[in-house]
Predicted model as a PDB file, atoms N, CA, C, CB and O in Angstrom, pLDDT in the B-factor column:
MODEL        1                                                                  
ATOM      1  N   UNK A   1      63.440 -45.127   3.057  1.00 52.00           N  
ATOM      2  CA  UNK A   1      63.598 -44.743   1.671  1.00 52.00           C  
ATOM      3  C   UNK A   1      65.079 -44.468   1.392  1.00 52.00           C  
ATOM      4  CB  UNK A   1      62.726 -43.504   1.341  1.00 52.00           C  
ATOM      5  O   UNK A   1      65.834 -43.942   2.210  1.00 52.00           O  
ATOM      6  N   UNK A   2      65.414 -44.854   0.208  1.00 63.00           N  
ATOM      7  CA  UNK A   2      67.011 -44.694  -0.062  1.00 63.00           C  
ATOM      8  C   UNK A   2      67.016 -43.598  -0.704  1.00 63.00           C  
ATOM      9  CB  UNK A   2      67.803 -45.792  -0.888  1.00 63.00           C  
ATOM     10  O   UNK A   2      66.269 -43.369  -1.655  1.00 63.00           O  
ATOM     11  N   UNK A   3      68.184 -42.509  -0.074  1.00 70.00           N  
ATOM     12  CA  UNK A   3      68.724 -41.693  -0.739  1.00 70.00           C  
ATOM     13  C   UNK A   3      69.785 -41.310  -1.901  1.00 70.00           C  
ATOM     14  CB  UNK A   3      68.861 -41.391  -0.104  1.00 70.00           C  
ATOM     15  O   UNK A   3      70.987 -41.570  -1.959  1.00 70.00           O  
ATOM     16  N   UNK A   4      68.830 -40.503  -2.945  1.00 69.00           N  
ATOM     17  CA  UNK A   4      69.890 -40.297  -4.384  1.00 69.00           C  
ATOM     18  C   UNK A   4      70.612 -39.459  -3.941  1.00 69.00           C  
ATOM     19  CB  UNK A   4      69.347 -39.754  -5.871  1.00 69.00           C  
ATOM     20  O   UNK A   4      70.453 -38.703  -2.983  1.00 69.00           O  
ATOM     21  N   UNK A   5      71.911 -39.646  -5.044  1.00 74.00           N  
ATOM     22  CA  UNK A   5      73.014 -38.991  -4.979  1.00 74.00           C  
ATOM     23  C   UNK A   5      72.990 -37.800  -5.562  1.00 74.00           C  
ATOM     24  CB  UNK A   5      73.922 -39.637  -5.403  1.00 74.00           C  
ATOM     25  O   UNK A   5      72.386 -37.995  -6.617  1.00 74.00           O  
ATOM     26  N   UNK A   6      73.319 -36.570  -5.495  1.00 75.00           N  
ATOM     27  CA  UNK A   6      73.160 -35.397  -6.204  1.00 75.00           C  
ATOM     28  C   UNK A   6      73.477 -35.923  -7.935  1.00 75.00           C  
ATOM     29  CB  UNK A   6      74.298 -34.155  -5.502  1.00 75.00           C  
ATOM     30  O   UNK A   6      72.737 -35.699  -8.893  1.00 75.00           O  
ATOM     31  N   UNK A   7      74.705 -36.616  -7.950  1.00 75.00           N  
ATOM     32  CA  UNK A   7      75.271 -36.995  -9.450  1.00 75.00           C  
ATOM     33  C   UNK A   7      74.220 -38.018 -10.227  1.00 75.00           C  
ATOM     34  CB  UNK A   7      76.883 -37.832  -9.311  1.00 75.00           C  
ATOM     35  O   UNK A   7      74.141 -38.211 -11.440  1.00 75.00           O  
ATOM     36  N   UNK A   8      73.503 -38.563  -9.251  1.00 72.00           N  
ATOM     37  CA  UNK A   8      72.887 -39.203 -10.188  1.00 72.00           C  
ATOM     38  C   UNK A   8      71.317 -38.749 -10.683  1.00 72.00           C  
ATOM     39  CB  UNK A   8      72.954 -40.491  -9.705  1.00 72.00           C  
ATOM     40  O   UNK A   8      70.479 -39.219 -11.453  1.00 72.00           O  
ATOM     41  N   UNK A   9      71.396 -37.770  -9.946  1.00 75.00           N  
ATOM     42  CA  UNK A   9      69.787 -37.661  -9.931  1.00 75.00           C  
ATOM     43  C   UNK A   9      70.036 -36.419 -11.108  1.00 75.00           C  
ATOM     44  CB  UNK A   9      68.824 -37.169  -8.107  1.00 75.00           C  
ATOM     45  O   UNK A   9      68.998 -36.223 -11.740  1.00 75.00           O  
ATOM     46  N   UNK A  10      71.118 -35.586 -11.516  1.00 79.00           N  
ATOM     47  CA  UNK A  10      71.569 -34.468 -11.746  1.00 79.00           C  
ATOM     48  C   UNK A  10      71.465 -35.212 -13.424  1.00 79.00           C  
ATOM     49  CB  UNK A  10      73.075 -33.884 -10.841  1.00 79.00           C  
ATOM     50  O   UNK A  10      70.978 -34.688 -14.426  1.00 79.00           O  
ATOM     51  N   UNK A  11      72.131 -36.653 -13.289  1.00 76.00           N  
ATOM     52  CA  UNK A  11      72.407 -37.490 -14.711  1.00 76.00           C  
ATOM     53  C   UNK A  11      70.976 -38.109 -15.252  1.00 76.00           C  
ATOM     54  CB  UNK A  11      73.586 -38.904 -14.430  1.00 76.00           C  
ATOM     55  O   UNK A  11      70.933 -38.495 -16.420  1.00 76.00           O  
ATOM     56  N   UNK A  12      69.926 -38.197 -14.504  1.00 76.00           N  
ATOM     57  CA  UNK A  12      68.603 -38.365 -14.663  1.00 76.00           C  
ATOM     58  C   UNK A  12      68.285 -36.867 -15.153  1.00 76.00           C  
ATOM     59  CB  UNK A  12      67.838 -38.923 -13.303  1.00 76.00           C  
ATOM     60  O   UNK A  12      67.671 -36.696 -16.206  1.00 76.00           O  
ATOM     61  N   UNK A  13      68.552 -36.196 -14.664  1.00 79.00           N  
ATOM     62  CA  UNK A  13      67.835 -34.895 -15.529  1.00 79.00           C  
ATOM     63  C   UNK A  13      68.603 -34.728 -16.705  1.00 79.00           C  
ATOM     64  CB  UNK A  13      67.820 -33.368 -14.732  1.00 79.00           C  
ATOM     65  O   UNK A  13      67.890 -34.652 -17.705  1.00 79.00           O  
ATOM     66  N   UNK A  14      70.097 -34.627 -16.972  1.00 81.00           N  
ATOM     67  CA  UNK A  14      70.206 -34.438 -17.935  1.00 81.00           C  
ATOM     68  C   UNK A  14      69.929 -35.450 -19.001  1.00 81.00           C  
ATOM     69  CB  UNK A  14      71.103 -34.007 -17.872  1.00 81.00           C  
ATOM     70  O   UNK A  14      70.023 -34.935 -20.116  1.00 81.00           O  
ATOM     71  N   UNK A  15      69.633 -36.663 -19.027  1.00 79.00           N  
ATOM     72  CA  UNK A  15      69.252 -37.886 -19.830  1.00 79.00           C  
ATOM     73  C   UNK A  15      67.485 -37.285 -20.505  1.00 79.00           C  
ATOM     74  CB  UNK A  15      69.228 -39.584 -18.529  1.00 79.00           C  
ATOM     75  O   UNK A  15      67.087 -37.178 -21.665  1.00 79.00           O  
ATOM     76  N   UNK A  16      66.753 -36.990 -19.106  1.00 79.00           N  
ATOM     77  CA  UNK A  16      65.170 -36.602 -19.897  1.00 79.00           C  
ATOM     78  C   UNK A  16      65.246 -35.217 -20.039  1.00 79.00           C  
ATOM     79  CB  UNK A  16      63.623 -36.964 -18.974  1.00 79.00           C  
ATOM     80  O   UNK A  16      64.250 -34.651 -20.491  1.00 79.00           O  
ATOM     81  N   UNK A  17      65.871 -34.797 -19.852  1.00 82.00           N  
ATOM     82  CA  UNK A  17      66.199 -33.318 -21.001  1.00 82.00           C  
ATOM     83  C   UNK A  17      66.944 -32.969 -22.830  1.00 82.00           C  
ATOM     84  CB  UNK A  17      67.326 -32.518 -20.090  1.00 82.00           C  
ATOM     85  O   UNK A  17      66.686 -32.050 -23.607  1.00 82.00           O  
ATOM     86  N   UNK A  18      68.046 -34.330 -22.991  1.00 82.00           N  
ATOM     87  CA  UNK A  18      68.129 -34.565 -23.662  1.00 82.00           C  
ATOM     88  C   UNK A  18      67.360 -35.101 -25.202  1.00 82.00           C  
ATOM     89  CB  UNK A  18      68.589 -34.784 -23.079  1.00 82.00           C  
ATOM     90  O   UNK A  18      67.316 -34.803 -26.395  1.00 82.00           O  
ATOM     91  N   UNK A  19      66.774 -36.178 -24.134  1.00 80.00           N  
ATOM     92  CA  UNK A  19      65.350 -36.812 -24.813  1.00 80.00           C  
ATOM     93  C   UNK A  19      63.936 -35.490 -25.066  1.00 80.00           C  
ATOM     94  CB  UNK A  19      64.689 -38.237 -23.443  1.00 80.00           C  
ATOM     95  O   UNK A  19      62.928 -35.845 -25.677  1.00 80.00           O  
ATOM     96  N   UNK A  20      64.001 -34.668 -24.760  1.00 81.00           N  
ATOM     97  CA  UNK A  20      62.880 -34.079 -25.148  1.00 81.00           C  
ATOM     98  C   UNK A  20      63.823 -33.289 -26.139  1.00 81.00           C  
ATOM     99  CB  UNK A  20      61.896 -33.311 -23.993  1.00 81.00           C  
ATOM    100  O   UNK A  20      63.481 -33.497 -27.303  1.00 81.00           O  
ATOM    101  N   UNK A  21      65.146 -32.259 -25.996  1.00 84.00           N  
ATOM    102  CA  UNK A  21      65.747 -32.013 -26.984  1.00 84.00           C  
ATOM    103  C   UNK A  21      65.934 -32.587 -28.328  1.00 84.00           C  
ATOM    104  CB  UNK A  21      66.511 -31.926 -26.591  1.00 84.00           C  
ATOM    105  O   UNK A  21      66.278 -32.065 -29.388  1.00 84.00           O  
ATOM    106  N   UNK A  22      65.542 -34.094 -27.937  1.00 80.00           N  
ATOM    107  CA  UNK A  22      66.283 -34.789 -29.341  1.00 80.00           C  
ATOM    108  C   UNK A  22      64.873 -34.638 -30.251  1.00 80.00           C  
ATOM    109  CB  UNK A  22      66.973 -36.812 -29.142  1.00 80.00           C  
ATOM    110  O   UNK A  22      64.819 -34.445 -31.466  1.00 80.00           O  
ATOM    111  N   UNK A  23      63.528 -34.808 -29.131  1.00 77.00           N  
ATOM    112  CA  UNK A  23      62.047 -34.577 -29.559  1.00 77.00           C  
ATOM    113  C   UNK A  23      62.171 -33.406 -30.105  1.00 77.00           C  
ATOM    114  CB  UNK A  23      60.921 -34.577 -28.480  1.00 77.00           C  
ATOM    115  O   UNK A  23      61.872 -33.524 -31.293  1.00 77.00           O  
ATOM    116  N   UNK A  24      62.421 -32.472 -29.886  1.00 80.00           N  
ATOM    117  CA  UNK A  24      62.039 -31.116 -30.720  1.00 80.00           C  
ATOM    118  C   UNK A  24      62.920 -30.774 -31.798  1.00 80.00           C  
ATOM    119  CB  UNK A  24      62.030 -29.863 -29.838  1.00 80.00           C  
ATOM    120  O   UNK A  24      62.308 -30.146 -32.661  1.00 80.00           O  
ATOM    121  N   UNK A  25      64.183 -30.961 -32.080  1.00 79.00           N  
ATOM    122  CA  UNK A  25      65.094 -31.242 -32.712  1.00 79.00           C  
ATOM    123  C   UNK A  25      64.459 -31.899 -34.106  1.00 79.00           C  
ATOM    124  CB  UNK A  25      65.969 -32.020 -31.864  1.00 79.00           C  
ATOM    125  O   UNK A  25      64.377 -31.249 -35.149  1.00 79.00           O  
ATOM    126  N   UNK A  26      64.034 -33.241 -33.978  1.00 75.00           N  
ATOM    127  CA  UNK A  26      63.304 -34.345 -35.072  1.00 75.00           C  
ATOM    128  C   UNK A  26      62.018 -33.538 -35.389  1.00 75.00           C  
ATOM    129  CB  UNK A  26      62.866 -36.095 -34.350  1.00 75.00           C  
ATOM    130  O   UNK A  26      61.823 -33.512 -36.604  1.00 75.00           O  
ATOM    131  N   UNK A  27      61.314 -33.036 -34.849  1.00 73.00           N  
ATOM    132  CA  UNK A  27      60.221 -32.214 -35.048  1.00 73.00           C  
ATOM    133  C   UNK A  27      60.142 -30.792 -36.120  1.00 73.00           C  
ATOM    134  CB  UNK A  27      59.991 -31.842 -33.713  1.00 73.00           C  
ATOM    135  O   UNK A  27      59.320 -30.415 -36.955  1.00 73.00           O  
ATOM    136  N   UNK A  28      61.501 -30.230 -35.589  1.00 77.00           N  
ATOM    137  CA  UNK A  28      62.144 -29.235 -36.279  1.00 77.00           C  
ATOM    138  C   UNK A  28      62.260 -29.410 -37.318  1.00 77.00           C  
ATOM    139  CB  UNK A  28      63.119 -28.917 -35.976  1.00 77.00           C  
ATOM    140  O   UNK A  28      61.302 -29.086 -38.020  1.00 77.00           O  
ATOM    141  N   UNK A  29      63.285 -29.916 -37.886  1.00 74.00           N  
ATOM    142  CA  UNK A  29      64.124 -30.761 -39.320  1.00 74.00           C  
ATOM    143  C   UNK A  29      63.084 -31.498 -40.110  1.00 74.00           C  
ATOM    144  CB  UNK A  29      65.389 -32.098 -38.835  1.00 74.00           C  
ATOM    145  O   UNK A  29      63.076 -31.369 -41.334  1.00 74.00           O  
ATOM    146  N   UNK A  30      62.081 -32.369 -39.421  1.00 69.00           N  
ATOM    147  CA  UNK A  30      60.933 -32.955 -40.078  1.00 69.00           C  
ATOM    148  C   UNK A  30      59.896 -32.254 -40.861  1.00 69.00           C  
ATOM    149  CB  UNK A  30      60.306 -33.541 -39.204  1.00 69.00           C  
ATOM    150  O   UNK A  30      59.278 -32.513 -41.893  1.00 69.00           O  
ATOM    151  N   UNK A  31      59.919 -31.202 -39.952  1.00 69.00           N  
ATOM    152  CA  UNK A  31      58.689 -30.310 -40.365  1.00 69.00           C  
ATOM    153  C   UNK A  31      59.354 -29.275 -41.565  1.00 69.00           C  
ATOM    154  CB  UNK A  31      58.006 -29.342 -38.863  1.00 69.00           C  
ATOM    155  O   UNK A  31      58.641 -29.338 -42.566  1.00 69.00           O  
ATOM    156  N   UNK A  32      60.068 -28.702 -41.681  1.00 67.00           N  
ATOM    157  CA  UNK A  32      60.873 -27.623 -42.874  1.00 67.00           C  
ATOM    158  C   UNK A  32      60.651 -28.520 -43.820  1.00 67.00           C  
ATOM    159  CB  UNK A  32      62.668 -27.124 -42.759  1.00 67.00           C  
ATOM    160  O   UNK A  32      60.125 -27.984 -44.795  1.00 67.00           O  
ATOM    161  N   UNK A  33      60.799 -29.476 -43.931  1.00 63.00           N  
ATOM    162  CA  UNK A  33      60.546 -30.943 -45.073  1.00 63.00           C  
ATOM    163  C   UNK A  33      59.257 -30.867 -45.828  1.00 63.00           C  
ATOM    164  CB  UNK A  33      60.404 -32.563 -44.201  1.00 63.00           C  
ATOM    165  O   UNK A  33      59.207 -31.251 -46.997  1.00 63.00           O  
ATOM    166  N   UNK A  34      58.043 -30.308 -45.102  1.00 66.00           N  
ATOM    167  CA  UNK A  34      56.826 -30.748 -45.092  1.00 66.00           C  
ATOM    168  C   UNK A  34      56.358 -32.147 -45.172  1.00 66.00           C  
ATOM    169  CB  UNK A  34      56.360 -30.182 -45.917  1.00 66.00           C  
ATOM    170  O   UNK A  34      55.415 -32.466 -45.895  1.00 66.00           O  
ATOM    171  N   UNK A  35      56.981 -32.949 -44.466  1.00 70.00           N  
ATOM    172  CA  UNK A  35      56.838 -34.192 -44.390  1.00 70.00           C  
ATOM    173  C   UNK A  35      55.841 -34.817 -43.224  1.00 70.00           C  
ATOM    174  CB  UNK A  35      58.113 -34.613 -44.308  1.00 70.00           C  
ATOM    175  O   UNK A  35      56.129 -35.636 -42.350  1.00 70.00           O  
ATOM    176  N   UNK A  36      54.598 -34.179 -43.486  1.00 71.00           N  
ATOM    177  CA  UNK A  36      53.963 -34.289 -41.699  1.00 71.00           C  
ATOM    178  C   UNK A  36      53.506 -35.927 -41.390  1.00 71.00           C  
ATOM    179  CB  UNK A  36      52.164 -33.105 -41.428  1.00 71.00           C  
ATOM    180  O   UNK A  36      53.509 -36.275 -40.209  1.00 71.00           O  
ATOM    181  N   UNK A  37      53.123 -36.907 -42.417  1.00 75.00           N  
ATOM    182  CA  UNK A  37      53.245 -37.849 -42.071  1.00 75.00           C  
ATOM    183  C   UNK A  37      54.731 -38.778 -41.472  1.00 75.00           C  
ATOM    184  CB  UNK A  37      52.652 -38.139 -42.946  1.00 75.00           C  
ATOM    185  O   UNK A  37      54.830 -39.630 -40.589  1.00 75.00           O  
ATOM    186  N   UNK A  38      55.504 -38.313 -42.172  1.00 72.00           N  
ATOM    187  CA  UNK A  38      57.092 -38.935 -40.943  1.00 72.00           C  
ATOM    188  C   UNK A  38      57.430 -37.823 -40.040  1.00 72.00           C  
ATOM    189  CB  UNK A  38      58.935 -39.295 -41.884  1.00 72.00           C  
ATOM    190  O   UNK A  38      58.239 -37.960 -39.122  1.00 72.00           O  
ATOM    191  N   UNK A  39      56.916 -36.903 -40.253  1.00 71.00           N  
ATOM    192  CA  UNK A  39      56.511 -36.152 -38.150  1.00 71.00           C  
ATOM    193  C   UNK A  39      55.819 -36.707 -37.296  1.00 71.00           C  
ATOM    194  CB  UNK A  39      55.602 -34.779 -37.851  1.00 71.00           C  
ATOM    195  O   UNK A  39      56.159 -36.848 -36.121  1.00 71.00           O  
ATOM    196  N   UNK A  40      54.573 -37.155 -37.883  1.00 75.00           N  
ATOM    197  CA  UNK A  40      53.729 -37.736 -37.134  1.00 75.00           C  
ATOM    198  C   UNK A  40      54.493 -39.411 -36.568  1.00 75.00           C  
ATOM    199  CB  UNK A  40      52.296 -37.772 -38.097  1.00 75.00           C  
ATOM    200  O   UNK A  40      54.562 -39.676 -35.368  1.00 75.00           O  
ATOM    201  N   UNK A  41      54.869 -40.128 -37.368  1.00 77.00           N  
ATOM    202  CA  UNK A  41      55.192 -41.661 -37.340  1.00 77.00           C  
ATOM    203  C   UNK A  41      56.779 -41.144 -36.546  1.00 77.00           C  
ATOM    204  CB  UNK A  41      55.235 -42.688 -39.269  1.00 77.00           C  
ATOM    205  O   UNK A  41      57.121 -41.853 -35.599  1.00 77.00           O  
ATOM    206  N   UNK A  42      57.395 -40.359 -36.790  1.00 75.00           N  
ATOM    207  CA  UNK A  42      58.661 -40.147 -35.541  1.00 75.00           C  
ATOM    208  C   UNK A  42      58.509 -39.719 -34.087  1.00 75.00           C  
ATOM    209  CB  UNK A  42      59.595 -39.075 -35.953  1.00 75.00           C  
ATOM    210  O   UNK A  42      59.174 -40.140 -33.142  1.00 75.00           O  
ATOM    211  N   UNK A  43      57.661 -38.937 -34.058  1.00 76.00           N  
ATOM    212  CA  UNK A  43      57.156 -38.647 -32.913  1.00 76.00           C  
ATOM    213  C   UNK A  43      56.764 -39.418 -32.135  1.00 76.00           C  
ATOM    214  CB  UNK A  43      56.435 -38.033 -32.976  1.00 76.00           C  
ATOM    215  O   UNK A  43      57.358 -39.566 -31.067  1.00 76.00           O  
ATOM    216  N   UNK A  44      55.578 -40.175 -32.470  1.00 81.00           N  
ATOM    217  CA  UNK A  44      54.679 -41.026 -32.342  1.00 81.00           C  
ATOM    218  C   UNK A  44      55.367 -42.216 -31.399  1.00 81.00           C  
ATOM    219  CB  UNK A  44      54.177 -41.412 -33.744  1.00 81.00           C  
ATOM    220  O   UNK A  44      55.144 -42.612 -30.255  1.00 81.00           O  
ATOM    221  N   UNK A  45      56.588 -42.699 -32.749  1.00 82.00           N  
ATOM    222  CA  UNK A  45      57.742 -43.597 -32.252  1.00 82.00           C  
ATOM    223  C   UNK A  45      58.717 -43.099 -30.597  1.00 82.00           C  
ATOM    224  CB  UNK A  45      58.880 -43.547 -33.710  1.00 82.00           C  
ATOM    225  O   UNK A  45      58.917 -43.807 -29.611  1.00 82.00           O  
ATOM    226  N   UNK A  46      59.144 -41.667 -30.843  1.00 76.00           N  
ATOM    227  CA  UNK A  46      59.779 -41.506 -29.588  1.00 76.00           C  
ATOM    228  C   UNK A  46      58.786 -40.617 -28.462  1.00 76.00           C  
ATOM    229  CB  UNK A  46      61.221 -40.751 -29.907  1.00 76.00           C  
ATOM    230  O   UNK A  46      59.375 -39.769 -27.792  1.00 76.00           O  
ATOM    231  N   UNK A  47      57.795 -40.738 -28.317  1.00 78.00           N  
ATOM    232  CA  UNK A  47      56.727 -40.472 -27.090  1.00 78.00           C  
ATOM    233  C   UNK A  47      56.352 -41.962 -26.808  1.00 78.00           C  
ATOM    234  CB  UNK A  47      55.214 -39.422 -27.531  1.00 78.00           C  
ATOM    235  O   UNK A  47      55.987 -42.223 -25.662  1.00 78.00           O  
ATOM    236  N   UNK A  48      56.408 -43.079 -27.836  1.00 83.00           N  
ATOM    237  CA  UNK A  48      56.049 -44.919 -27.053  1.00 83.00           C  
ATOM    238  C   UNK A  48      57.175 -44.914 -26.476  1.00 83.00           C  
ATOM    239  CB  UNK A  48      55.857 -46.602 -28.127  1.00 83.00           C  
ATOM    240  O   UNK A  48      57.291 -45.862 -25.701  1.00 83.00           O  
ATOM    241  N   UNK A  49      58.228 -44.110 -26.539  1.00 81.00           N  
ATOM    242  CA  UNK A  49      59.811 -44.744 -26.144  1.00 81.00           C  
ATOM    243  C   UNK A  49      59.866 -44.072 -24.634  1.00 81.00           C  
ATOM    244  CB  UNK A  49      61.393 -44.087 -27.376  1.00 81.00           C  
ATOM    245  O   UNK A  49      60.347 -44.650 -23.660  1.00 81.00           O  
ATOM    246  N   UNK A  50      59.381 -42.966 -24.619  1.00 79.00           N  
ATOM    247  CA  UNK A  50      59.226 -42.175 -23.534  1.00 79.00           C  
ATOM    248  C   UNK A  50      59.361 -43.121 -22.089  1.00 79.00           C  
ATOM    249  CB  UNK A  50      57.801 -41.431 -23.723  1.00 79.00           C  
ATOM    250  O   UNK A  50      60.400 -42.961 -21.449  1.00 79.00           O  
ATOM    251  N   UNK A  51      58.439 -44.002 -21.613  1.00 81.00           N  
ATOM    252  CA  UNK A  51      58.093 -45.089 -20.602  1.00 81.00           C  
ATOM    253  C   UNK A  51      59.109 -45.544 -20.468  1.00 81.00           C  
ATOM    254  CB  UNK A  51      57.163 -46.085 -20.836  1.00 81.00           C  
ATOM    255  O   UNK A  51      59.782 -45.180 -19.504  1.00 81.00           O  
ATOM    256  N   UNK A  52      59.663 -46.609 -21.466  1.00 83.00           N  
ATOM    257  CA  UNK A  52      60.908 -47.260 -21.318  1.00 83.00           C  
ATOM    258  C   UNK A  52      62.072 -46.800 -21.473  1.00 83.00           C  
ATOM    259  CB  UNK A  52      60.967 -48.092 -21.926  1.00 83.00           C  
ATOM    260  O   UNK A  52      63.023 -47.489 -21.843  1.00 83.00           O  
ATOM    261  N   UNK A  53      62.144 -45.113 -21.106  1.00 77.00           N  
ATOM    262  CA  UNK A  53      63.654 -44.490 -20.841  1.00 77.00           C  
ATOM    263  C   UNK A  53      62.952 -43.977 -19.688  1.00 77.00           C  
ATOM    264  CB  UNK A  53      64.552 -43.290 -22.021  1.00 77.00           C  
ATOM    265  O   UNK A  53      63.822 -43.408 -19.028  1.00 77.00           O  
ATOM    266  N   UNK A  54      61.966 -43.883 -19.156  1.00 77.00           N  
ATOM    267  CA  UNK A  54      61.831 -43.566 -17.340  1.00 77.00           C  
ATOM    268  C   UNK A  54      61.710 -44.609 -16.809  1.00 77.00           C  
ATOM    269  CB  UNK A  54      60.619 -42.735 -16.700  1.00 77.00           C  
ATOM    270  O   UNK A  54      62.110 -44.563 -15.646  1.00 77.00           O  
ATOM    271  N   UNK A  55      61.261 -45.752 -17.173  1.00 80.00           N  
ATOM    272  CA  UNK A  55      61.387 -46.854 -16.520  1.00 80.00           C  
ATOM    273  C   UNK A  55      62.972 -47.145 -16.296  1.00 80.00           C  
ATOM    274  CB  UNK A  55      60.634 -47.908 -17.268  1.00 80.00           C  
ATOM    275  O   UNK A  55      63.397 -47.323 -15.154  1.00 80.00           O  
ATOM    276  N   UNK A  56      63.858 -47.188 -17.466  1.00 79.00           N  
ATOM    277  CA  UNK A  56      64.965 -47.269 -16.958  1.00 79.00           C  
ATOM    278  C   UNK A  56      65.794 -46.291 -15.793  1.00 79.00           C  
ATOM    279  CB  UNK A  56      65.490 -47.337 -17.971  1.00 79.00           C  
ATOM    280  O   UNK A  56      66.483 -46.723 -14.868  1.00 79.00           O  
ATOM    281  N   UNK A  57      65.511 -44.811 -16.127  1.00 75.00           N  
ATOM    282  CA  UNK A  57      65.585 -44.157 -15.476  1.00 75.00           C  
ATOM    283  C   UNK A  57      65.238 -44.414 -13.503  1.00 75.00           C  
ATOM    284  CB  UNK A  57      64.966 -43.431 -16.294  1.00 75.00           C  
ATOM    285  O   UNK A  57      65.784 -43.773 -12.605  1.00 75.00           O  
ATOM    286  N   UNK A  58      64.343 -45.367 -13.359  1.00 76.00           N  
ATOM    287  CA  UNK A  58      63.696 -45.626 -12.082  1.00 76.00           C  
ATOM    288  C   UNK A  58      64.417 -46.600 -11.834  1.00 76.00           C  
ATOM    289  CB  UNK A  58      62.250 -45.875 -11.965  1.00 76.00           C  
ATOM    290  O   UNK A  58      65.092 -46.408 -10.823  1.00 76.00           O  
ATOM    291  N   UNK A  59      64.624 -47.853 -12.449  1.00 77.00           N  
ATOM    292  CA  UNK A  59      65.333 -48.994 -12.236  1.00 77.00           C  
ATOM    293  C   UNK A  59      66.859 -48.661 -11.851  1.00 77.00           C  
ATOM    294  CB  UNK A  59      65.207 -49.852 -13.476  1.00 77.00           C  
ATOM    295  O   UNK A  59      67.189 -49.005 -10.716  1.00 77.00           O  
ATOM    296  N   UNK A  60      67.669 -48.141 -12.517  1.00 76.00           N  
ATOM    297  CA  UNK A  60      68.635 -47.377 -11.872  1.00 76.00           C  
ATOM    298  C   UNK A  60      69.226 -46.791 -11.238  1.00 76.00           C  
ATOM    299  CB  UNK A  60      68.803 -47.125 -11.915  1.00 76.00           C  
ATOM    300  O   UNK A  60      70.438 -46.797 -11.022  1.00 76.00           O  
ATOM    301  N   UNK A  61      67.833 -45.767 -10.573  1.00 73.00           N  
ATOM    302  CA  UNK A  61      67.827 -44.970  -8.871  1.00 73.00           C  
ATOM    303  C   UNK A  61      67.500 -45.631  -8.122  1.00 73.00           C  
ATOM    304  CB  UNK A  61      66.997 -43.839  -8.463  1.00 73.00           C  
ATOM    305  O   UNK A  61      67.864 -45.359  -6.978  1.00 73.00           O  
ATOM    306  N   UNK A  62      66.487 -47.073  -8.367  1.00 75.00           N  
ATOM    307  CA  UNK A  62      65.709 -47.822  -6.946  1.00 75.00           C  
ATOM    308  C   UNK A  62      66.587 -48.762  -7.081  1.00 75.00           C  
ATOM    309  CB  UNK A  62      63.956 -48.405  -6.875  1.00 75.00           C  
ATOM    310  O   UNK A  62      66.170 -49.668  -6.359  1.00 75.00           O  
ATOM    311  N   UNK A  63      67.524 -49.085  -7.554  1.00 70.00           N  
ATOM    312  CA  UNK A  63      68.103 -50.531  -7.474  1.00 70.00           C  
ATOM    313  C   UNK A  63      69.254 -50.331  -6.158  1.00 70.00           C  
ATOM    314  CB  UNK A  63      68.927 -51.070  -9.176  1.00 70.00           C  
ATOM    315  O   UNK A  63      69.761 -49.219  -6.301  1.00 70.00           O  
ATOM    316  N   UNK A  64      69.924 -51.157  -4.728  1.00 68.00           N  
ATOM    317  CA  UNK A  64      70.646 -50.804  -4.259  1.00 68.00           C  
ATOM    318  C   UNK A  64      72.037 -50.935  -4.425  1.00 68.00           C  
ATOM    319  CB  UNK A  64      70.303 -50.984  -3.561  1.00 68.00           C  
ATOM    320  O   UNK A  64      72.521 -52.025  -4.730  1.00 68.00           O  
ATOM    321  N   UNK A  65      72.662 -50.026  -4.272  1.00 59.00           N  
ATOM    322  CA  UNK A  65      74.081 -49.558  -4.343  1.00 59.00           C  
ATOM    323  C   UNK A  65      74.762 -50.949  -3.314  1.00 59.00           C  
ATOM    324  CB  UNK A  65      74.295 -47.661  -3.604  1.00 59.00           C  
ATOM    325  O   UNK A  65      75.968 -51.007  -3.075  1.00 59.00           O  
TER     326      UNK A  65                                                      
ENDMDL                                                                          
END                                                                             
């Protein structure tokens, strides 16, 4: 098994920490709006997105140096 680098694995956390920040953030601002149908359809949009920023996330750590 190949070993991660502290920096990168450190840049993987801060990337899906971000991404849930940016989730609650849009959630926030959406909702004071009372706009719950474009809460619902933004959300919606970045939880399908979810996969294909850990997938990238994986492709990036398993690929070799």
């Amino acid at each position: 098994m190949q070993s991660i680098s502290p920096a990168v694995l450190w840049a993987g956390v801060v990337v899906t920490l971000a991404y849930f920040v940016l989730v609650g953030y849009l959630i926030r601002s959406l909702r004071t709006n009372k706009r719950l149908p474009s809460v619902i359809a933004a959300v919606t949009g970045l939880v399908g997105a979810l996969p294909v920023v850990l997938y990238a996330l994986y492709a990036v750590l398993s690929t070799p140096a």
